[in-house]
Structures are given as structure tokens and as C-alpha cells.
PDB file of N, H, CA, C and O in Angstrom:
ATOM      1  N   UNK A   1    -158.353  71.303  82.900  1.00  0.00           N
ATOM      2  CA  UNK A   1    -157.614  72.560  82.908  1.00  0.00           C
ATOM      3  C   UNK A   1    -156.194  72.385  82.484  1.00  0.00           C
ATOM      4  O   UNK A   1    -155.617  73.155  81.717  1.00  0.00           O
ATOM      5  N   UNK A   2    -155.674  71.336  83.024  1.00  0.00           N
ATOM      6  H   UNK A   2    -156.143  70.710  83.647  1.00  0.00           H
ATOM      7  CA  UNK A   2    -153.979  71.176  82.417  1.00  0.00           C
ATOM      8  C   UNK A   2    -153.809  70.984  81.153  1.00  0.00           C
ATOM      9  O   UNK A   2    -152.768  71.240  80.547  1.00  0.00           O
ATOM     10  N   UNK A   3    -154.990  70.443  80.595  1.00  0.00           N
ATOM     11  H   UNK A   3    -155.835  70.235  81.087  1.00  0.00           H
ATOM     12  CA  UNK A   3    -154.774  69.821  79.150  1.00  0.00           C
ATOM     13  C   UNK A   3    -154.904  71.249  77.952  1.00  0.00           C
ATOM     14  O   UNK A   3    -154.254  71.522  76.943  1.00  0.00           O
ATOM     15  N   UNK A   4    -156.168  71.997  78.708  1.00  0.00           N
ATOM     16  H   UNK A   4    -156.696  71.776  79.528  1.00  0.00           H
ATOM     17  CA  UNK A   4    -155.954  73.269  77.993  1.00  0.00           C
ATOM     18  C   UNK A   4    -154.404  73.541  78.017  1.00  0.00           C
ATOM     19  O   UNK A   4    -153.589  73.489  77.096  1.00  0.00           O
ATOM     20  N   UNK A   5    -154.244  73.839  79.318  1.00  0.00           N
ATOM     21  H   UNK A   5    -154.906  73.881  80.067  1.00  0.00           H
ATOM     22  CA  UNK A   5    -153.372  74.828  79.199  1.00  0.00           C
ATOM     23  C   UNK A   5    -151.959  74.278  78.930  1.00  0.00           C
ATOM     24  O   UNK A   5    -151.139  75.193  78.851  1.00  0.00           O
ATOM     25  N   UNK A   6    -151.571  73.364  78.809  1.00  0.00           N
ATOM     26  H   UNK A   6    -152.237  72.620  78.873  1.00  0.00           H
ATOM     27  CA  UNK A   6    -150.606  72.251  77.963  1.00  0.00           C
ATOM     28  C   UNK A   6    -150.988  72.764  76.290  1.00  0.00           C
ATOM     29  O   UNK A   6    -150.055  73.084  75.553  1.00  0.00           O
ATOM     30  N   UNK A   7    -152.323  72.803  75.823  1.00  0.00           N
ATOM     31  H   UNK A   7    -153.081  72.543  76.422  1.00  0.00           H
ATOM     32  CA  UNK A   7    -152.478  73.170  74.255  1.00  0.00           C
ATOM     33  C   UNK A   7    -151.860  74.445  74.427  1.00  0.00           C
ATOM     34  O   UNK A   7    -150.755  74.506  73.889  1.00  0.00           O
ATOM     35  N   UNK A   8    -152.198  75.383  74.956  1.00  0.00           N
ATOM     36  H   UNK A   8    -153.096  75.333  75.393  1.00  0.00           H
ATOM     37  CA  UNK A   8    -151.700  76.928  75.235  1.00  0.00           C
ATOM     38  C   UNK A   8    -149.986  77.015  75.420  1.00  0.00           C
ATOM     39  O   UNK A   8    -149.274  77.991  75.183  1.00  0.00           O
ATOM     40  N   UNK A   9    -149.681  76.021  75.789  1.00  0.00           N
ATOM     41  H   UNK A   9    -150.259  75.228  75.982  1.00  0.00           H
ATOM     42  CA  UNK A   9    -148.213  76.344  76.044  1.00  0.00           C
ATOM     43  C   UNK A   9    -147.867  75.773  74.695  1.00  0.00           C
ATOM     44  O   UNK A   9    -147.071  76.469  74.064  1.00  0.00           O
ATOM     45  N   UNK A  10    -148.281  74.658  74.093  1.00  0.00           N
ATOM     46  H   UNK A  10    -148.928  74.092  74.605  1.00  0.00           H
ATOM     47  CA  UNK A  10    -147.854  74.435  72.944  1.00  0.00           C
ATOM     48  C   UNK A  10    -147.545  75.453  71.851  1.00  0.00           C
ATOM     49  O   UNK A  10    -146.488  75.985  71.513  1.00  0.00           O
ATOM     50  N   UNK A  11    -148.814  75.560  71.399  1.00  0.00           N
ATOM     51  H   UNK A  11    -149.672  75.127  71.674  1.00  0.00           H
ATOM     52  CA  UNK A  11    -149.077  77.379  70.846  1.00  0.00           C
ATOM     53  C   UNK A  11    -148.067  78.449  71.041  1.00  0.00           C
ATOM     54  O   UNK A  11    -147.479  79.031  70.130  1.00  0.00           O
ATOM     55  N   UNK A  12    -147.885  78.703  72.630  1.00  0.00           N
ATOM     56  H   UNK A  12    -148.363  78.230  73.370  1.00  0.00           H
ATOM     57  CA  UNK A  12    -147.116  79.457  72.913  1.00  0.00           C
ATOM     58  C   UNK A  12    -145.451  79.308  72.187  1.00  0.00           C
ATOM     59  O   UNK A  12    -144.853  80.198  71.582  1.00  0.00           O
ATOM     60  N   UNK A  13    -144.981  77.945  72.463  1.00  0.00           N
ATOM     61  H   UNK A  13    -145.467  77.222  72.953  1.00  0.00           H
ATOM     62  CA  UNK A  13    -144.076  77.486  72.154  1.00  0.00           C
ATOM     63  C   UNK A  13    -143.653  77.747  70.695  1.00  0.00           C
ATOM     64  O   UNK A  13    -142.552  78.181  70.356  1.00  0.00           O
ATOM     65  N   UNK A  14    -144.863  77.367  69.724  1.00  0.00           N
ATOM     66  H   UNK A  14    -145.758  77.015  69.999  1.00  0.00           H
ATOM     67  CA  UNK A  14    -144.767  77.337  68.201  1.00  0.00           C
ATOM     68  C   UNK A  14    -144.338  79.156  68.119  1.00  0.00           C
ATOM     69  O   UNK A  14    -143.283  79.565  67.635  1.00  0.00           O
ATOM     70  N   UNK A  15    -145.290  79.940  68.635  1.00  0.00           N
ATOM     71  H   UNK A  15    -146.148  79.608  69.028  1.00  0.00           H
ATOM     72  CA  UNK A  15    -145.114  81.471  68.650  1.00  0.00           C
ATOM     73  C   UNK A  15    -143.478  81.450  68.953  1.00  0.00           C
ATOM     74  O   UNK A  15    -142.654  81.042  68.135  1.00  0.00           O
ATOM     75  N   UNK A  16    -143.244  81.820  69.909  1.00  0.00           N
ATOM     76  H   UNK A  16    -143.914  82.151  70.574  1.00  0.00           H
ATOM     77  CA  UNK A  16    -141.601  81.929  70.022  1.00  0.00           C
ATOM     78  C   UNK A  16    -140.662  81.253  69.137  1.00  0.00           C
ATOM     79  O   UNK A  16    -139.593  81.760  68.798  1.00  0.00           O
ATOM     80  N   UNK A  17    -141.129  79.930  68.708  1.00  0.00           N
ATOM     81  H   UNK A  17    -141.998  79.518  68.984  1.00  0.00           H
ATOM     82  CA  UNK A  17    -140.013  79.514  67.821  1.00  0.00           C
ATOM     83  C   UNK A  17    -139.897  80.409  66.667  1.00  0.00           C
ATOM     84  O   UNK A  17    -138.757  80.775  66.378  1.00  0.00           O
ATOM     85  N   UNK A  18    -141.257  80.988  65.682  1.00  0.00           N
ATOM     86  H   UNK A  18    -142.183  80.691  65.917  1.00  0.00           H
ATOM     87  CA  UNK A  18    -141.358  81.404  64.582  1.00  0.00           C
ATOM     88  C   UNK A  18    -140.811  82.727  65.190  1.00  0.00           C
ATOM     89  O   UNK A  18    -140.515  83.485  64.267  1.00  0.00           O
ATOM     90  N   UNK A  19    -140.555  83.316  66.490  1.00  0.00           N
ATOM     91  H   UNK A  19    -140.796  82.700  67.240  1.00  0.00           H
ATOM     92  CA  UNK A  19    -140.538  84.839  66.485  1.00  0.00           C
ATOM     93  C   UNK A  19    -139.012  84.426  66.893  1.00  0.00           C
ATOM     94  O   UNK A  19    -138.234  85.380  66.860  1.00  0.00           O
ATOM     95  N   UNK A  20    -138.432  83.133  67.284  1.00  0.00           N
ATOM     96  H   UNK A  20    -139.064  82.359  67.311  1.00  0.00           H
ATOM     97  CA  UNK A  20    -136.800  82.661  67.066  1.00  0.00           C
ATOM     98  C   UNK A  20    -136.186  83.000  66.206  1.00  0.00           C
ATOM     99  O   UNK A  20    -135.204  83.731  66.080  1.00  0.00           O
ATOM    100  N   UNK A  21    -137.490  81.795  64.832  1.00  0.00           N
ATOM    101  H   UNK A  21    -138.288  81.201  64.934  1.00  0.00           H
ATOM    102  CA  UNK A  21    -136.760  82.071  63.576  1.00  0.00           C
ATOM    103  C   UNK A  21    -136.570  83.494  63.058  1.00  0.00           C
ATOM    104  O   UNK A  21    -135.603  84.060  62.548  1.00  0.00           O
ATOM    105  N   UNK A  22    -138.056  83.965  63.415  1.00  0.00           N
ATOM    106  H   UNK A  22    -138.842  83.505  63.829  1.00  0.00           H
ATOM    107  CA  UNK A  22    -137.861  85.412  62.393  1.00  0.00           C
ATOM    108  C   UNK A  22    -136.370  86.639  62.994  1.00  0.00           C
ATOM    109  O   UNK A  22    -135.699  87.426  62.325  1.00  0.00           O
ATOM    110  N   UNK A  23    -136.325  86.330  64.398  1.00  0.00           N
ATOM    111  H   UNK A  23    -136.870  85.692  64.942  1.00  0.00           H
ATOM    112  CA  UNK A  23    -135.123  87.181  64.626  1.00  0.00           C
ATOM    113  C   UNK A  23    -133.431  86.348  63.896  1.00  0.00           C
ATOM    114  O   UNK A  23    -132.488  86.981  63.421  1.00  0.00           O
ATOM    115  N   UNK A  24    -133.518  85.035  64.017  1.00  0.00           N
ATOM    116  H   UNK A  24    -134.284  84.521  64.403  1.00  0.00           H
ATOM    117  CA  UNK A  24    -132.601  84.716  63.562  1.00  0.00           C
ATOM    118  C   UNK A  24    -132.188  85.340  61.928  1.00  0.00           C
ATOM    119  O   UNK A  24    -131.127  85.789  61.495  1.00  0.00           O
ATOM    120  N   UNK A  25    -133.540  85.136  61.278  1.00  0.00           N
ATOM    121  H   UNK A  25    -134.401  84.771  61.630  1.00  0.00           H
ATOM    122  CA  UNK A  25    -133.397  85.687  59.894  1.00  0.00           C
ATOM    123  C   UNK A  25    -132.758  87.052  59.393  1.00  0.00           C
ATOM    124  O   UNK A  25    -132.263  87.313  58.296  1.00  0.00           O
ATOM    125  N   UNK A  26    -132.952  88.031  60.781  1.00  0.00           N
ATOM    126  H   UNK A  26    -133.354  87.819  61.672  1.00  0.00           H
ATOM    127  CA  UNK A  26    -133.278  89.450  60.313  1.00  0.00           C
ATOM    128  C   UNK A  26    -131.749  89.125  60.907  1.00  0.00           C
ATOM    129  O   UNK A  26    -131.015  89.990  60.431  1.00  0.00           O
ATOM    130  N   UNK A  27    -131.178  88.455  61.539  1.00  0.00           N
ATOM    131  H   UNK A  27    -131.775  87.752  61.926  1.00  0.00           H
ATOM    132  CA  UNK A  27    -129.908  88.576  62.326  1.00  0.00           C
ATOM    133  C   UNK A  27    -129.356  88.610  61.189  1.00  0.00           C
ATOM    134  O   UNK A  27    -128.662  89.591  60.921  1.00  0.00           O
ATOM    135  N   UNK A  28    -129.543  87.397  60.082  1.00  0.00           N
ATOM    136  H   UNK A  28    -130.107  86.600  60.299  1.00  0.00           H
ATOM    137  CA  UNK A  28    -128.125  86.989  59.258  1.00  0.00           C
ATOM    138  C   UNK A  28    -128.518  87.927  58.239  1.00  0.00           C
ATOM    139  O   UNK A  28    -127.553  88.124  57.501  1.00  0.00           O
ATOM    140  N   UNK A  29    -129.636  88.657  57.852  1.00  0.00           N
ATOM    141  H   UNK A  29    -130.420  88.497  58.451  1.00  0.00           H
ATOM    142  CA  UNK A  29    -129.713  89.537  56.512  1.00  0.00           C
ATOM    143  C   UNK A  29    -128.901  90.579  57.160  1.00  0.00           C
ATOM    144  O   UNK A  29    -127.957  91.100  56.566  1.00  0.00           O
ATOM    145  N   UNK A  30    -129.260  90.922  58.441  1.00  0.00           N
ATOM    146  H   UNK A  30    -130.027  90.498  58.924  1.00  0.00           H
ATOM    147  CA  UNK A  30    -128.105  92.119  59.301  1.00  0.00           C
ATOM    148  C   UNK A  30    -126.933  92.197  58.735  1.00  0.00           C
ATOM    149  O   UNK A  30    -126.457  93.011  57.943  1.00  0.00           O
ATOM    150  N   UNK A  31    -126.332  90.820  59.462  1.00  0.00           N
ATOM    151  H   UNK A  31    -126.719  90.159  60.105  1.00  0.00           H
ATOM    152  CA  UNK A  31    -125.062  90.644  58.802  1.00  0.00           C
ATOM    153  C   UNK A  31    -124.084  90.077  57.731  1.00  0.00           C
ATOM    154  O   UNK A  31    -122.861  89.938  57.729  1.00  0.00           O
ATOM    155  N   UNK A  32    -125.024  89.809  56.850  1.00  0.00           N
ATOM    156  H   UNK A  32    -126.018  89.923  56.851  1.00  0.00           H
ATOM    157  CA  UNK A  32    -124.893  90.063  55.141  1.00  0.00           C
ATOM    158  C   UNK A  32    -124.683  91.445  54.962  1.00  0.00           C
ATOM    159  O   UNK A  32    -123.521  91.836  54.853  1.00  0.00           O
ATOM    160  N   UNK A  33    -125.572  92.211  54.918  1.00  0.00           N
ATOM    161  H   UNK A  33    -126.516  91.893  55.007  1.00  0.00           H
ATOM    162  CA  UNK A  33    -125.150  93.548  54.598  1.00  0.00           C
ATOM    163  C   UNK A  33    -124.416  94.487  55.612  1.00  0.00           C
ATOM    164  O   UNK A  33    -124.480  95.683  55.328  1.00  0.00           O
ATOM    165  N   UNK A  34    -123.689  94.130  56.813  1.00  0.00           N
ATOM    166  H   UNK A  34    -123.637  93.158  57.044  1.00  0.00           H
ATOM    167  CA  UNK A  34    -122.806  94.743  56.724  1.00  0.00           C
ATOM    168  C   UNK A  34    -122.035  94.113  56.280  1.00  0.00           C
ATOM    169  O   UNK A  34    -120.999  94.778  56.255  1.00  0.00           O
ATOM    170  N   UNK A  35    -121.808  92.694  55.683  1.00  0.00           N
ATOM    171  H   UNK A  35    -122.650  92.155  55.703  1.00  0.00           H
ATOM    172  CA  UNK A  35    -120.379  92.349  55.182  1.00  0.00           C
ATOM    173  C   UNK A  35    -120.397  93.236  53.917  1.00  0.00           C
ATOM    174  O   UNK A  35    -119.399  93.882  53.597  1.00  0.00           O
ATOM    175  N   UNK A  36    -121.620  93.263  53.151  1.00  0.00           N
ATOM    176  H   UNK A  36    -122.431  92.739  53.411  1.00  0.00           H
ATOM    177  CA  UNK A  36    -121.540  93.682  51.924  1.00  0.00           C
ATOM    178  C   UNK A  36    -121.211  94.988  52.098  1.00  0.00           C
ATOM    179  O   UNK A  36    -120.408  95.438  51.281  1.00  0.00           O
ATOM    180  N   UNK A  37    -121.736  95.933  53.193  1.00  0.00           N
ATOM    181  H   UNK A  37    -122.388  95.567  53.857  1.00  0.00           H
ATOM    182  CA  UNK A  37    -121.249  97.310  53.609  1.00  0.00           C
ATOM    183  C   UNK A  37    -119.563  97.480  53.306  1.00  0.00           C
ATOM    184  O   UNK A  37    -119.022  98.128  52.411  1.00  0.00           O
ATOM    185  N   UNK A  38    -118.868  96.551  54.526  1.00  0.00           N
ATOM    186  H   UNK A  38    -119.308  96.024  55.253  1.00  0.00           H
ATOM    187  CA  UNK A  38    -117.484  96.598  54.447  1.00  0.00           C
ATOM    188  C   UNK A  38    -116.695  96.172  52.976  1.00  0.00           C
ATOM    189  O   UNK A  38    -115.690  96.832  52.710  1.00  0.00           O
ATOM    190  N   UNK A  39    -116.971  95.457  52.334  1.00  0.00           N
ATOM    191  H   UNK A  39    -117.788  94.921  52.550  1.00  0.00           H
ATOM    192  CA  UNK A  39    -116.621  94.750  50.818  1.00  0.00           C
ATOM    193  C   UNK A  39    -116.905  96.128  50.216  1.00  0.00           C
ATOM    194  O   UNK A  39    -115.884  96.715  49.857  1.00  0.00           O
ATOM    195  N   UNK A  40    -118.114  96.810  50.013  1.00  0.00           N
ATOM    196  H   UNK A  40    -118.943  96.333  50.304  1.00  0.00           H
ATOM    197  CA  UNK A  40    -117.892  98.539  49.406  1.00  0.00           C
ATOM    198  C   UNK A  40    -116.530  99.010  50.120  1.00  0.00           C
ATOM    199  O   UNK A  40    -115.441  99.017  49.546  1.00  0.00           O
ATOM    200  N   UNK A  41    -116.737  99.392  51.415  1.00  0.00           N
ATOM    201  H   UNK A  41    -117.621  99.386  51.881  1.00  0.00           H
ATOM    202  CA  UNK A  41    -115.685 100.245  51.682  1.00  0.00           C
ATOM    203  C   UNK A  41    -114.336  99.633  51.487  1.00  0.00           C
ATOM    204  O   UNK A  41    -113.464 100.475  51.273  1.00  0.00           O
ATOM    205  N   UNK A  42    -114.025  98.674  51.500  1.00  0.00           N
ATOM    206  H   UNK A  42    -114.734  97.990  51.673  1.00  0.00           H
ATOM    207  CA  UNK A  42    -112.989  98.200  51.248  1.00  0.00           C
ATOM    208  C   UNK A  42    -112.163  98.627  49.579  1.00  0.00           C
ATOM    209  O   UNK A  42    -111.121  99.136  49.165  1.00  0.00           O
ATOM    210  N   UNK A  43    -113.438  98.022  49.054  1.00  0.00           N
ATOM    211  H   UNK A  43    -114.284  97.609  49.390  1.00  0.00           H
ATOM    212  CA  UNK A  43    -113.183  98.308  47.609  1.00  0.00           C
ATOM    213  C   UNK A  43    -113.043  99.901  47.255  1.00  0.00           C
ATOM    214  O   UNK A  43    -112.639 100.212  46.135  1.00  0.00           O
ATOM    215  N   UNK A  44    -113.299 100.674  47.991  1.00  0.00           N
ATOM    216  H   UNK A  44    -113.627 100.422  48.901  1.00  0.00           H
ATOM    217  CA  UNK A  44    -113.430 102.143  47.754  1.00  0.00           C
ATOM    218  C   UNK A  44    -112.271 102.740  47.958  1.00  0.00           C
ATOM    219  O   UNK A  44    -111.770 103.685  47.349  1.00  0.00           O
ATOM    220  N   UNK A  45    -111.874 102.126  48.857  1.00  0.00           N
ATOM    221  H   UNK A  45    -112.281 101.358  49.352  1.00  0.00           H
ATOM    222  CA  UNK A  45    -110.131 101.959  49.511  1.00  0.00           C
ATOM    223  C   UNK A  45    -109.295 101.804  49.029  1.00  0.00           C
ATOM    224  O   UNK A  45    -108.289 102.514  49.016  1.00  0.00           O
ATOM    225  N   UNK A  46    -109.539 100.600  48.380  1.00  0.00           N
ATOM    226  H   UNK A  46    -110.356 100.023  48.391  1.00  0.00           H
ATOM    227  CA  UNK A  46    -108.335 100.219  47.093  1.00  0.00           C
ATOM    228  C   UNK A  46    -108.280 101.020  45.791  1.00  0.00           C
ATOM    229  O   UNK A  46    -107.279 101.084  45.076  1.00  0.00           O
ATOM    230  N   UNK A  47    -109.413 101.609  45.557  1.00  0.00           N
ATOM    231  H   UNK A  47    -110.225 101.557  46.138  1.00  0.00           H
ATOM    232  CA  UNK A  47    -109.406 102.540  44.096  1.00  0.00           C
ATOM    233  C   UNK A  47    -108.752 103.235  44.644  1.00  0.00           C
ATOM    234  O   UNK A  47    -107.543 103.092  44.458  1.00  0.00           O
ATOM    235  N   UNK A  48    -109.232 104.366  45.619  1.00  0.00           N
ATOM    236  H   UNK A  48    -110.214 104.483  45.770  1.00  0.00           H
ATOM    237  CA  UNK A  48    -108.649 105.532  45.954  1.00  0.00           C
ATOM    238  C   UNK A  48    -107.278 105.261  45.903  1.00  0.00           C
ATOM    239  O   UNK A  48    -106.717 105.715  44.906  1.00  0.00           O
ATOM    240  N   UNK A  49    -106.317 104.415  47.000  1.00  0.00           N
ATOM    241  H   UNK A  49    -106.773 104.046  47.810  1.00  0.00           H
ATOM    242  CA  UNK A  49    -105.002 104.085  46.928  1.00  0.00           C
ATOM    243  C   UNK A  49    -104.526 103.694  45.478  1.00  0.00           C
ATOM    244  O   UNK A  49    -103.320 103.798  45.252  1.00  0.00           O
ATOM    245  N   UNK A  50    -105.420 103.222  44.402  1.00  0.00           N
ATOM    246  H   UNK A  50    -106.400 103.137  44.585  1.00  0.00           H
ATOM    247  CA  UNK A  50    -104.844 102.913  43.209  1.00  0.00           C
ATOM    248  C   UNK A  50    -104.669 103.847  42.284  1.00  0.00           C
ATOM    249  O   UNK A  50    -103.929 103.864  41.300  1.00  0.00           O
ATOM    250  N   UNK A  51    -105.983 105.194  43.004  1.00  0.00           N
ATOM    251  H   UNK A  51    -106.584 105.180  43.803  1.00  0.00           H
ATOM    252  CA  UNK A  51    -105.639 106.585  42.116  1.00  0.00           C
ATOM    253  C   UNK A  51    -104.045 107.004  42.453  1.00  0.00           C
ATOM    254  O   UNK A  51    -102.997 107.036  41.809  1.00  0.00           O
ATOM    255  N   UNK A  52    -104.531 107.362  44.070  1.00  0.00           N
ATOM    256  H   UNK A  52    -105.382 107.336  44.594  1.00  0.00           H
ATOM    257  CA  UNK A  52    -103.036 107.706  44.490  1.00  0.00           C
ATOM    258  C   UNK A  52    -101.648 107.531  44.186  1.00  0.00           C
ATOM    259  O   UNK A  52    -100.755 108.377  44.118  1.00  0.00           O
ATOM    260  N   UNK A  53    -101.608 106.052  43.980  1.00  0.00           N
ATOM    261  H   UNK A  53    -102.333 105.365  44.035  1.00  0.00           H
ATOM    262  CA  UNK A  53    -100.223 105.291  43.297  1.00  0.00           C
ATOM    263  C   UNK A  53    -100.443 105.807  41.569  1.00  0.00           C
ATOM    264  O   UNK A  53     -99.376 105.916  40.965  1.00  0.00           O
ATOM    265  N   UNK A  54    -101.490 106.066  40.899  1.00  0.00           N
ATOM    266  H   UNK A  54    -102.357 105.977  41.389  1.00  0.00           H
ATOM    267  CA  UNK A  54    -101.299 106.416  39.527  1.00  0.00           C
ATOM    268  C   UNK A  54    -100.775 108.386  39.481  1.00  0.00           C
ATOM    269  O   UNK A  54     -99.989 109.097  38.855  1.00  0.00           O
ATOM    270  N   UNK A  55    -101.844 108.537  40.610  1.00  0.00           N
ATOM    271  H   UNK A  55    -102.482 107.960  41.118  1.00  0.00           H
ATOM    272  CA  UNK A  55    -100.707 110.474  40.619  1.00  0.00           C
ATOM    273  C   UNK A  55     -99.514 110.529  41.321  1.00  0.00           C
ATOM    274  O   UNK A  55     -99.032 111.660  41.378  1.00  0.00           O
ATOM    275  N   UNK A  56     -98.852 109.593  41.907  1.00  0.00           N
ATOM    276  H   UNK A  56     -99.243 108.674  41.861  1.00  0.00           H
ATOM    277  CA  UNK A  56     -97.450 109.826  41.970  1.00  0.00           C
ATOM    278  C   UNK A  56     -96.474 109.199  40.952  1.00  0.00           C
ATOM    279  O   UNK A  56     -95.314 109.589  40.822  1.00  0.00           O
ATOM    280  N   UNK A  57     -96.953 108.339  40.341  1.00  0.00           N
ATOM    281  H   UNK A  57     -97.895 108.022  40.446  1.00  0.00           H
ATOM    282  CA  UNK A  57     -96.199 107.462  39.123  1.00  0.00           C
ATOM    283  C   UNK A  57     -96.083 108.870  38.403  1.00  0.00           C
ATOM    284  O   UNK A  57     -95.020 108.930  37.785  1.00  0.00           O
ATOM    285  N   UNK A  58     -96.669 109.754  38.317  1.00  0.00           N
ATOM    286  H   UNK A  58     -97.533 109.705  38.819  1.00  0.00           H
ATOM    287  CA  UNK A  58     -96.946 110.562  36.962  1.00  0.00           C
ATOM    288  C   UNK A  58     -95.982 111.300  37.386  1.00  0.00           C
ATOM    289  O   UNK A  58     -94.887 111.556  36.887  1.00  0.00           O
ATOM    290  N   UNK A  59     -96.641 111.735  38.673  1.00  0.00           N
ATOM    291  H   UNK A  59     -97.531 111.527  39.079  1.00  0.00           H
ATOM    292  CA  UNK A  59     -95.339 112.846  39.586  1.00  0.00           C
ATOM    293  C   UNK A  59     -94.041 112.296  39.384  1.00  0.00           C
ATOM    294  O   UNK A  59     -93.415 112.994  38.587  1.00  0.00           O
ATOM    295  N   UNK A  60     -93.370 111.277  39.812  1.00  0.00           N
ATOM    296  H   UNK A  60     -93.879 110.710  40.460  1.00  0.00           H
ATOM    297  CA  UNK A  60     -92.207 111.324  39.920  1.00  0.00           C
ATOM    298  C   UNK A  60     -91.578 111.091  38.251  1.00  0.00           C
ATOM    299  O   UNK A  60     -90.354 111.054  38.126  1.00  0.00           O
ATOM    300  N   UNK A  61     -92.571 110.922  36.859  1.00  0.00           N
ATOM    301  H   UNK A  61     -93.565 110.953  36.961  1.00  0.00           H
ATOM    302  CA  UNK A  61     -92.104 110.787  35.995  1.00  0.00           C
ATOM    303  C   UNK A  61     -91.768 112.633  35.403  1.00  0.00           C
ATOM    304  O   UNK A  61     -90.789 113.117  34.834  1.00  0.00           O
ATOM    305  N   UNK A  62     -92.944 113.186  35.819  1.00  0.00           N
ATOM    306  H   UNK A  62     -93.739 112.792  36.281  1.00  0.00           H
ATOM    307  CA  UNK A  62     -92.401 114.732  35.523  1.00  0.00           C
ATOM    308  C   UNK A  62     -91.196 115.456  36.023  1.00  0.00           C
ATOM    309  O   UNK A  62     -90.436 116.255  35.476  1.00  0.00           O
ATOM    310  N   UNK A  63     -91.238 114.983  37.129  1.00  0.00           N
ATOM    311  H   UNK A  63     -91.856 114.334  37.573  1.00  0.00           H
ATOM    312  CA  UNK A  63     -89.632 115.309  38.266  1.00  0.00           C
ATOM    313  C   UNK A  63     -88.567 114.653  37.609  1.00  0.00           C
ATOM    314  O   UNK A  63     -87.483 115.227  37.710  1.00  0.00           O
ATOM    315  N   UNK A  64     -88.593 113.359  36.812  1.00  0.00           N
ATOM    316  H   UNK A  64     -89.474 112.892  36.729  1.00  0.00           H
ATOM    317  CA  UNK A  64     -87.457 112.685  36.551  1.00  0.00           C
ATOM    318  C   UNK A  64     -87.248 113.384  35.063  1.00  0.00           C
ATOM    319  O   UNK A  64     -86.148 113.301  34.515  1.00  0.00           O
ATOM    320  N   UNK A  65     -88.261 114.019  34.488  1.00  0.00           N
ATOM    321  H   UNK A  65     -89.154 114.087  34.933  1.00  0.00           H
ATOM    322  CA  UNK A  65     -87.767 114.723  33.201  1.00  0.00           C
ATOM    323  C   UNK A  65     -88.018 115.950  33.197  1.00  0.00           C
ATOM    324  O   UNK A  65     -88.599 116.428  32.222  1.00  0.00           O
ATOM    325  N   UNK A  66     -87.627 116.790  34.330  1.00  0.00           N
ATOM    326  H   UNK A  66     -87.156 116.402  35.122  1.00  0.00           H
ATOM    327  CA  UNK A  66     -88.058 117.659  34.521  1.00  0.00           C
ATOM    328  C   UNK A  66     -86.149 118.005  35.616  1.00  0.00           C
ATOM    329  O   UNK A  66     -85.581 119.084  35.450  1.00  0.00           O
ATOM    330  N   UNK A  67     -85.628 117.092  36.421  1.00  0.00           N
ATOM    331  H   UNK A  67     -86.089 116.214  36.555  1.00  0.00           H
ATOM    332  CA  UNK A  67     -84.153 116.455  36.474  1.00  0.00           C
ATOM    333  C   UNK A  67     -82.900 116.355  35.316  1.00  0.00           C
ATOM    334  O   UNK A  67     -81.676 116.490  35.326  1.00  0.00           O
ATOM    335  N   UNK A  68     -84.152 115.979  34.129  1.00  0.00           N
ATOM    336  H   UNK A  68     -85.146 115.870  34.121  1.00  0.00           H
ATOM    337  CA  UNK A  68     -83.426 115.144  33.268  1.00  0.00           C
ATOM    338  C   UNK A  68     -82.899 113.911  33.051  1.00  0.00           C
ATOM    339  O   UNK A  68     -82.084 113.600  32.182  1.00  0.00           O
ATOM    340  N   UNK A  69     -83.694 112.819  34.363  1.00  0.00           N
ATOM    341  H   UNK A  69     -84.356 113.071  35.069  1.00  0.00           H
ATOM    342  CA  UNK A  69     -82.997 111.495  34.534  1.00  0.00           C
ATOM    343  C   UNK A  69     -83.566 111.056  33.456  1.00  0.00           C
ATOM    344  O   UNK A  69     -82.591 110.544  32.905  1.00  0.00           O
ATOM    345  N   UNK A  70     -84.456 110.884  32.746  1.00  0.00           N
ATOM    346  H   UNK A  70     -85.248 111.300  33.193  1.00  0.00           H
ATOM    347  CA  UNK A  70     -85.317 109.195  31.878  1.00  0.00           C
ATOM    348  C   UNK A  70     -84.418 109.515  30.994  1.00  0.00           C
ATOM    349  O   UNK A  70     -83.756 110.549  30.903  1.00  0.00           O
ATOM    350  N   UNK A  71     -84.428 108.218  30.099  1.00  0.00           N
ATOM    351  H   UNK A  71     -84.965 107.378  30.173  1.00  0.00           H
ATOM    352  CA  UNK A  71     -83.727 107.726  29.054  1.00  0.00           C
ATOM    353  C   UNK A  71     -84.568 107.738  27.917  1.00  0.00           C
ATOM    354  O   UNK A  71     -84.146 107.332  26.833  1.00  0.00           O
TER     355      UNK A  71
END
């Protein structure tokens, strides 16, 4: 009876490791894509702020000849 059930725990053992690995796996694809999530938003961030800085460049060039400051 022990020896069965020594094979059974073995078994058992192999089961949990593979259902270890498989959560470990799904862990790091998890958090791959939220890094890759945040790397979008990030980047979405910086355009927008790079629009922003290009419509006030414009703005303050219409105001400055619109003043009469540019040369």
C-alpha cells in the first residue's frame, strides 16, 4: 500500500509542478503585456505632449507677428 501510494504522490507531485509551471508562464506573459500595455501608453503620452508643444510653437509665433516682434 505505501509503495502505491508513494507512486501516487509522485504523480501527484509531477501534476503540480506542470500546473507550477503553467501558472508561472501565464504569470510572465501577464506581465509582458502589461509592460507592453504601459510602453503604448507611455508612448501615446509623448505624441500627444509633442502635438501640444508643436500648437503652441505656432501660437506664440502668430502672437509674435501678430505683436510685431519676429525679425
Amino acid at each position: 500500500g505505501a509503495a502505491g501510494g508513494g507512486g501516487g504522490g509522485a504523480s501527484s507531485s509531477a501534476v503540480e509542478e506542470e500546473l507550477r509551471a503553467l501558472m508561472e508562464k501565464r504569470q510572465v506573459k501577464m506581465m509582458l503585456s502589461n509592460r507592453e500595455s504601459a510602453r503604448m501608453r507611455k508612448q501615446r503620452h509623448l505624441d500627444d505632449l509633442t502635438a501640444q508643444v508643436a500648437h503652441l510653437h505656432r501660437e506664440n509665433v502668430h502672437v509674435a507677428t501678430a505683436l510685431g516682434l519676429t525679425t
